[in-house]
N, C-alpha and C positions, 0 to 999 in steps of 0.2 A: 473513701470519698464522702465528705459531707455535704449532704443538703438536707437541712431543717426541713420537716415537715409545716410547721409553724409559720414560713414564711411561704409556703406554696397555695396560691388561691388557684381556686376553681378557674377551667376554662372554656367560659360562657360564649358561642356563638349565639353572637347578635345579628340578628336581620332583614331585612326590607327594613330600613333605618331610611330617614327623611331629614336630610339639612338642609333642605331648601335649597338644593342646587338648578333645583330648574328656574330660578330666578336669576335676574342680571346680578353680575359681582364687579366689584371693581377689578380693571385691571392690573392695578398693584395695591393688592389686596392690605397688604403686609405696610402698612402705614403708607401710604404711598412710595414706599422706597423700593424702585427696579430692583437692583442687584438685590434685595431678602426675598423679594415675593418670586424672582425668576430662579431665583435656587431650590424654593419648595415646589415651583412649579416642576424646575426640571426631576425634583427625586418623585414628582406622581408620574411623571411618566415614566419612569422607569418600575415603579410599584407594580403594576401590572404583570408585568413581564418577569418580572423578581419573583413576585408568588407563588407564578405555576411554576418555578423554573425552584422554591424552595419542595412545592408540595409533590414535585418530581423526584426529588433528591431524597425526599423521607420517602417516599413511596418502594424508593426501590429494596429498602431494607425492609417493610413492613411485613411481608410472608413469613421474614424471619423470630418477628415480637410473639413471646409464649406469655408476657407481663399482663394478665389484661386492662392493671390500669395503663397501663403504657401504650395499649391497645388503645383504650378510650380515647387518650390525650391525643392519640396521632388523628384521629380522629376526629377531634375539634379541632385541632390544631389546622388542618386541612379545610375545615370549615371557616375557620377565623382566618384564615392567608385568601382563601376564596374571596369571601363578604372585602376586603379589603382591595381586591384587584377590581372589583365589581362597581366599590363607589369613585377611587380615582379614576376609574374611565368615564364616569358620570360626570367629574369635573373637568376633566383635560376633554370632554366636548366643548368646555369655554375656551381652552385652547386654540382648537379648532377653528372658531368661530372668531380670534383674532389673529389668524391665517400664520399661528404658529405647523409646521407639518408633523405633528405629534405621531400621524402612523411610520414618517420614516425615524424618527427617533427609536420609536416601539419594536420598527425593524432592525436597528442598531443593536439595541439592548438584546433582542431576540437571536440575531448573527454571533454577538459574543456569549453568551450563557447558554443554548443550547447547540448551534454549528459549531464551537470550539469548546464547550467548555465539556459540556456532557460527552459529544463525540470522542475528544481526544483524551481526556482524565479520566480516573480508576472512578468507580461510581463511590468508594469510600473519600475521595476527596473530595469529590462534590457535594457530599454530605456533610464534610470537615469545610468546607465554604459556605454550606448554608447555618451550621451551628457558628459561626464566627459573625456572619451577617447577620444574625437574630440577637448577637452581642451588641455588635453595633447600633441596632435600632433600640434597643432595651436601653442600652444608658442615656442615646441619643432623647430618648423621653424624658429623663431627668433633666438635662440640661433644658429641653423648652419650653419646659412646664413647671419648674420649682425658682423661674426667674420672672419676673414681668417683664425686664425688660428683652427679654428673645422672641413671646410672640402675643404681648399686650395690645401691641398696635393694628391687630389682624382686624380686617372681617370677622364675626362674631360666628358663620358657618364656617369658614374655612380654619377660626381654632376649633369649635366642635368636631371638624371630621378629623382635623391631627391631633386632636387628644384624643378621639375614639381612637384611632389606627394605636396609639401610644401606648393605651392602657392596656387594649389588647395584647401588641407585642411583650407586656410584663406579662400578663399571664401563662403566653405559652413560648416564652424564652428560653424555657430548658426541655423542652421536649425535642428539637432536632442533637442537641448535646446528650440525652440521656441515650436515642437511638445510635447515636455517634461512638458511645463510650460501653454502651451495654451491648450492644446486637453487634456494630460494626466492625469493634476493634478497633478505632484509631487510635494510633500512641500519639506520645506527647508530641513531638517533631510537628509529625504533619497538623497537629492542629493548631501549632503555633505559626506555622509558615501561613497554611490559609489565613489568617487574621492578619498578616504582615500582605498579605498579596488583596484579601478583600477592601483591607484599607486603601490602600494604593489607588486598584482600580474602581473604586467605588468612589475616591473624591475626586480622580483623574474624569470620570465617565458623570458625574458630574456637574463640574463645573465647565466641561464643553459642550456639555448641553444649555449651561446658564450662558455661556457664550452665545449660544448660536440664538439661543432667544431676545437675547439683547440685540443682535445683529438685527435680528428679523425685527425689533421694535424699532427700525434704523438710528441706532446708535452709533456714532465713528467709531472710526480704530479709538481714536484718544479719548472718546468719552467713555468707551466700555474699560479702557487703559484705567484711567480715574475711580470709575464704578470699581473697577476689580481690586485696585488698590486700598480702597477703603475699606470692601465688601471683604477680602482676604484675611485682614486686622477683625475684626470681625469674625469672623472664622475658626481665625490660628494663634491671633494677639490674645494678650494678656487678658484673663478672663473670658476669651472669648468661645463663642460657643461652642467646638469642638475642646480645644483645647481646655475649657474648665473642665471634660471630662477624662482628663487625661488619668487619675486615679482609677475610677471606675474601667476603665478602657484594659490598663496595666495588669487588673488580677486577672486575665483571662491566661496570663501570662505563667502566672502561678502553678508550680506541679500541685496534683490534687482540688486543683481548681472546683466549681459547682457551680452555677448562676445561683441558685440558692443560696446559696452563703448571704448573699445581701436580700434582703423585702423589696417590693415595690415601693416606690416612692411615697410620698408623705397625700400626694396630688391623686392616688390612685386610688385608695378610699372616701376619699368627698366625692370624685367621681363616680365610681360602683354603688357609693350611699344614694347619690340622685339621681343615676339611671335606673337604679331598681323602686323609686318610691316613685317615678316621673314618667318611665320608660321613654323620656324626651332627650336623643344626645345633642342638641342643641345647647338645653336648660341646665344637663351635665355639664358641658364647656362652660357655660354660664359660670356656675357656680366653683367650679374649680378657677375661674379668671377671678373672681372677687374673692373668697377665702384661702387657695391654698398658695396663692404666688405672692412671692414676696419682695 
């Protein structure tokens, strides 16, 4: 199994970080357009809930790690999934306060990942679910940050806190994979299905949350019809934002696989360069929106 050392960066918990979320933001933050800004709305409210429900899933194999870098990394790694559930609940209080019901969402997401998912599954496959979910977010970064046009049009905090979240997940992308492959044992099978099952239910769980917040922005049946049908294309069409990741998405697929095998993006070093000389992830965003998007 290869993973280049060469492409493996440090993984820096960052924290008590300030985007200036206790100020007002627009409601559709994301250029004015409902359907892009209610779909990242809907994956912060699930971010929370995700975190603990990954730092649970490493946790259970961690008695088992004799590596102590491996040790380390699970270690920040739990640090950086933390800091991460901590600022999107900082912002889905503006949620709140446009009388979206973000706790029963939170309970939704909470009922399926741990009532069903930890209860009834081998604790190795919920691990093989959170290494396929940490895929997902890791390329998911490429796609919204080496395009201008996926998330140029944002609020200038709300691209600072999802490039923080983004560059972080490059960093410790292969540490629920190495626990998975190293300590756990999962073969190839099961790690392919979770990926086949996290995709599913992760865009299914979703986009009926971007639903239900359109509703709640009283949207009709037929305008949200409209939204969706544009916002979909978008998505799944041609170049669009999922689907331009369909390569990167595909080697997870791969026997012998490694998240290493690829670098971090091009957008992850101009970022790391001016949060380390600035300690500002605001002026980080910043500068990754003018130099590395193209």
């Amino acid at each position: 199994m290869s993973h280049p050392s060469e492409h493996n960066p440090h993984i820096v918990p960052r924290e008590k970080l300030d985007f200036g979320l206790d100020q007002a933001i627009p409601k559709y933050w994301l250029g004015g357009d409902a359907f892009k800004t209610r779909l990242f709305d809907a994956m912060s409210t699930i971010f929370p809930e995700g975190e603990r429900f990954f730092i649970s899933c490493v946790r259970d194999f961690r008695d088992q790690v004799t590596d102590p870098h491996l040790k380390r990394e699970i270690k920040d790694f739990i640090r950086q999934e933390g800091q991460h559930g901590i600022i999107h609940n900082q912002f889905n209080d503006h949620l709140r306060q446009q009388g979206i019901n973000v706790d029963r969402l939170e309970r939704a997401t909470r009922d399926w990942l741990f009532d069903f998912l930890r209860k009834h599954l081998p604790r190795k496959h919920t691990l093989a679910i959170t290494a396929a979910s940490e895929h997902l977010t890791a390329i998911m970064a490429e796609a919204m940050f080496e395009r201008r046009d996926v998330m140029g049009a944002a609020d200038p905090r709300m691209f600072a806190m999802y490039a923080w979240h983004a560059m972080e997940e490059m960093e410790h992308k292969a540490v629920a994979y190495d626990v998975m492959q190293k300590v756990a044992g999962v073969g190839y099978l099961r790690r392919v299905i979770t990926l086949l099952e996290v995709t599913f239910f992760f865009n299914l769980r979703m986009l009926s949350y971007t639903n239900y917040m359109l509703r709640k922005d009283r949207f009709s049946r037929w305008e949200r019809a409209k939204l969706f049908a544009k916002g979909m294309w978008w998505l799944y069409g041609y170049q669009g934002l999922f689907s331009s990741c369909w390569r990167a998405y595909l080697r997870y697929y791969k026997p012998g696989y490694h998240p290493w095998q690829e670098p971090p993006v091009a957008s992850y070093g101009v970022w790391l360069d001016t949060f380390n000389r600035t300690g500002d992830p605001v002026e980080a965003g910043r500068v990754v929106y003018k130099s590395a998007l193209v």
